[in-house]
ROMIDREN-753981 format. One line per 2 residues: number of its first residue (from 1); their letters; for each residue x, y, z of C-alpha. Coordinates in steps of 0.05 Angstrom, whole numbers, always signed. Each point is the difference from the previous one (the first is absolute). Example, Ala and Ser with C-alpha at 12.3 -4.5 7.8 and 13.67 -1.06 7.14 Angstrom:
! ROMIDREN-753981
1) as) +246,-90,+156 | +27,+69,-13
***
This chain:
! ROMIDREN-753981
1) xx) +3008,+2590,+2520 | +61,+46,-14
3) xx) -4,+27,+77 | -10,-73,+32
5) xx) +64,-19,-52 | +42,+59,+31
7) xx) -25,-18,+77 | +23,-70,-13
9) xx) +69,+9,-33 | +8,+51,+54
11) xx) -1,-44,+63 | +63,-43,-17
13) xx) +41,+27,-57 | -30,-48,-44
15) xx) +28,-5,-66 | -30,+44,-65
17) xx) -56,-20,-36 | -31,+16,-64
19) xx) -69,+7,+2 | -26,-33,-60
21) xx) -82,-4,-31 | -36,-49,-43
23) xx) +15,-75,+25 | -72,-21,+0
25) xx) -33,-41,+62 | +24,-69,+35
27) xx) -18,-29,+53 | +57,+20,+54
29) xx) +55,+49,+1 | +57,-35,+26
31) xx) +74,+22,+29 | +42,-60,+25
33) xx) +38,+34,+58 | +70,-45,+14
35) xx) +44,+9,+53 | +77,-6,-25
37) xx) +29,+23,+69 | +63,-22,+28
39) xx) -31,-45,+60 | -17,-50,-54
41) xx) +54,-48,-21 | +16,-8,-81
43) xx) -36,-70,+7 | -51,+35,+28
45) xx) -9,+51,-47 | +9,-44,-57
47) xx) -50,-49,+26 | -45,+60,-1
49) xx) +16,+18,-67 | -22,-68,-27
51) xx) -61,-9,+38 | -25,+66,-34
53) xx) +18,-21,-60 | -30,-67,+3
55) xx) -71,+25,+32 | -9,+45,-61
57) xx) +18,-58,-53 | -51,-45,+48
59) xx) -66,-24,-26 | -43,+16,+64
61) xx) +27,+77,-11 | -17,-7,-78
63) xx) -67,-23,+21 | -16,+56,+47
65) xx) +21,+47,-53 | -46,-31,-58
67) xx) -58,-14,+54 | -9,+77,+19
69) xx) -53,+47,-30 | +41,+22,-57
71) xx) +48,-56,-2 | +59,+52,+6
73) xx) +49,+30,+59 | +49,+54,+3
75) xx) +66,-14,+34 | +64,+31,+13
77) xx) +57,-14,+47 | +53,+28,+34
79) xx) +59,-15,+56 | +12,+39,+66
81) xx) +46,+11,+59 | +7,+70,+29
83) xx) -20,+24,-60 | -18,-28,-71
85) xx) +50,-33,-31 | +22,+32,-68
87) xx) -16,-36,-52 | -42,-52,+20
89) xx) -69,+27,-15 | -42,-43,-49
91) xx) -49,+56,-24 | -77,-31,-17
93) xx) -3,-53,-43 | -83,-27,-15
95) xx) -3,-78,+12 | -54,-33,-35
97) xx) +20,-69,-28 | +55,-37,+27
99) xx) +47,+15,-53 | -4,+75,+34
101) xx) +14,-25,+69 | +58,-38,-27
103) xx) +28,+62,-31 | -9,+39,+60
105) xx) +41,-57,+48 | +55,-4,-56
107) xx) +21,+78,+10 | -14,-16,+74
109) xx) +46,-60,+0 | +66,+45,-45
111) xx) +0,+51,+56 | +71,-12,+42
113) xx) -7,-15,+66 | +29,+51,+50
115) xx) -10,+19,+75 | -1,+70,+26
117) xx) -3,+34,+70 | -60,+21,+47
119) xx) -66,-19,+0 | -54,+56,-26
121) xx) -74,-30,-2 | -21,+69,-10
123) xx) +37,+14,-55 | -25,-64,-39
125) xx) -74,+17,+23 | +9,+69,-25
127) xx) +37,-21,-69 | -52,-53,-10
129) xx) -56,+49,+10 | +30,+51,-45
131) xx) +15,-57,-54 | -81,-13,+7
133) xx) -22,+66,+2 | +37,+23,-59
135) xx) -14,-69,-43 | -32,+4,-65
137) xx) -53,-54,+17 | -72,+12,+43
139) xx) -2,-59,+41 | -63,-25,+40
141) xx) +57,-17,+62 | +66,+27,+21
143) xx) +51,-36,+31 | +64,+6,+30
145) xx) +35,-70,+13 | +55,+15,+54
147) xx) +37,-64,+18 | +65,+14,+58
149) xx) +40,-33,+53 | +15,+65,+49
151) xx) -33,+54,+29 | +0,+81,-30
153) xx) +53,+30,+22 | +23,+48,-49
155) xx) -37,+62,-39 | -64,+22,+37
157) xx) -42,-40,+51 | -42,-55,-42
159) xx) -71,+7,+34 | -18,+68,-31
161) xx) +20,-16,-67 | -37,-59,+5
163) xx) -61,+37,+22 | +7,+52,-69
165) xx) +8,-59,-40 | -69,-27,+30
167) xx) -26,+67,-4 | +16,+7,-78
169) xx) -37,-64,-10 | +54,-64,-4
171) xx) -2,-60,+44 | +69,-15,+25
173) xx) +17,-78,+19 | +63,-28,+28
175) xx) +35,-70,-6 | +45,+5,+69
177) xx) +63,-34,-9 | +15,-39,+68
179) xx) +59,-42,-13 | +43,+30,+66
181) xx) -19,+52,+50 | -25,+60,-31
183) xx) +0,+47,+79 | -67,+10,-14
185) xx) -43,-15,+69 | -48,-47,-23
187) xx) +24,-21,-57 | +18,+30,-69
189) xx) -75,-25,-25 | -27,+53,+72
191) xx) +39,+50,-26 | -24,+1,-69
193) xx) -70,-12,+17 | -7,+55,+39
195) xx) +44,+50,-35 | +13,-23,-73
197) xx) -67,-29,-22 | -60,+45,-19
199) xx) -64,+10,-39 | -61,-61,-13
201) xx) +16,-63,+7 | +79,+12,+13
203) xx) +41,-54,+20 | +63,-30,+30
205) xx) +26,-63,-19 | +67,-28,+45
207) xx) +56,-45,-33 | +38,-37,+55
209) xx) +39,-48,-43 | +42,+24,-64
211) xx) -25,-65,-40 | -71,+26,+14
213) xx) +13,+72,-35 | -23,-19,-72
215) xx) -71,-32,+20 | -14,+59,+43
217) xx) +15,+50,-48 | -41,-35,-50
219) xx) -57,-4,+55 | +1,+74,+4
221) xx) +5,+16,-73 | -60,-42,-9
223) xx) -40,+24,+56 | +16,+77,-28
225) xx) -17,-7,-67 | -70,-44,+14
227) xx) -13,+57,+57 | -2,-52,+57
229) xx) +22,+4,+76 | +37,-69,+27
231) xx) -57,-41,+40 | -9,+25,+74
233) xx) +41,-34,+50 | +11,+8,+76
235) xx) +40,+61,+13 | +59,-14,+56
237) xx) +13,+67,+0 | -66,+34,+11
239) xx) +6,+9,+73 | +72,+31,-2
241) xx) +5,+73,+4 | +18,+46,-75
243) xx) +58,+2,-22 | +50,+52,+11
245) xx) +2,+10,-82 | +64,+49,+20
247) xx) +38,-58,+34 | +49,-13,-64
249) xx) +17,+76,+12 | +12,-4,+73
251) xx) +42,-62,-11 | +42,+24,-54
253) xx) +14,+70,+36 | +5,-44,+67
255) xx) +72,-31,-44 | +32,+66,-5
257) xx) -13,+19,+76 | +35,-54,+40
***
């Protein structure tokens, strides 16, 4: 555990963590993953903010949590832009009743709202999986909720620390943010499926309208904590060729050379 913990904190500069024993078994691990990065307005953001909050407070999310094998998750949270934003972790709190859950979404909902610069997906994939690897709880899944509006294009290239992530055990799903062009060829939901995603039963879920953010993230906070994949549907980008997962790079070097 202690190498895979210094592998992953190595890949992106992610933030210190403790590594902590003794937080008995639940059902899922979980690290909510939020992009705070300066291509998102403050509606946007805030928008964000409360559709978090209001998934965890929500009854189908209370349900999931009291319908698993031991009734109990472990969550924590944290903000991201090019790098973690100081300050805004919410270390692992166990939700079991709903009184928990509403506990949890009250520190969530105190936090200030802020933007910050660049966009590292690797370095919230590699703080997420250090958070998880270092947590005090044994969990029966481990998950790493990502949800962004832009490409990586800051700290190292995301596909390989995606892939140690996967290696180390933890499914990593994506809510792709797709409320203007994001330069990603495709589509900001390509780009993440092919280079943000990983491990069984990983998923991608797209929000196209702003309105529609809270029902999706409570969709995918449900469908994490019960261990379920969204239904099958026809895939409109299945024929297209992979993504280039270092476009965001090319792009933003691509500014500073005209």
């Amino acid at each position: 555990m202690f190498a895979t913990l210094a592998m992953l904190m190595s890949l992106s500069g992610a933030a210190p963590v403790a590594l902590q024993l003794g937080g008995g078994e639940v059902d899922v691990k979980l690290v909510l993953a939020v992009d705070t990065s300066r291509s998102m307005d403050q509606e946007e953001v805030r928008i964000q903010r409360e559709g978090y909050v209001e998934a965890l407070k929500h009854k189908e999310f209370i349900e999931a949590v009291t319908g698993g094998l031991t009734g109990r998750i472990a969550i924590s949270y944290f903000e991201w832009a090019g790098y973690v934003v100081p300050g805004s972790v919410i270390d692992w709190h166990v939700i079991e009743t709903e009184q928990d859950a509403i506990g949890f979404a009250s520190k969530l909902e105190q936090r200030p709202i802020t933007t910050q610069r660049r966009t590292s997906i690797s370095t919230a994939i590699a703080q997420g999986a250090a958070m998880i690897v270092s947590s005090p709880y044994s969990g029966m899944r481990q998950v790493i909720d990502v949800s962004g509006d832009g490409t990586n294009n800051s700290g190292n290239p995301v596909a390989p620390t995606r892939d140690k992530a996967v290696e180390a055990g933890i499914v990593i799903n994506g809510l792709a943010l797709m409320l203007r062009p994001s330069g990603a060829p495709g589509g900001l939901d390509k780009y993440y499926a092919d280079c943000v995603i990983g491990g069984p039963g990983s998923f991608v879920l797209p929000v196209n309208k702003i309105e529609d953010f809270a029902v999706a993230v409570r969709r995918k906070l449900v469908l994490e904590v019960s261990g379920l994949s969204p239904a099958p549907t026809m895939d409109r980008i299945a024929d297209q060729p992979a993504t280039d997962c270092m476009v965001g790079e090319r792009q933003w070097q691509d500014m500073f050379d005209r």
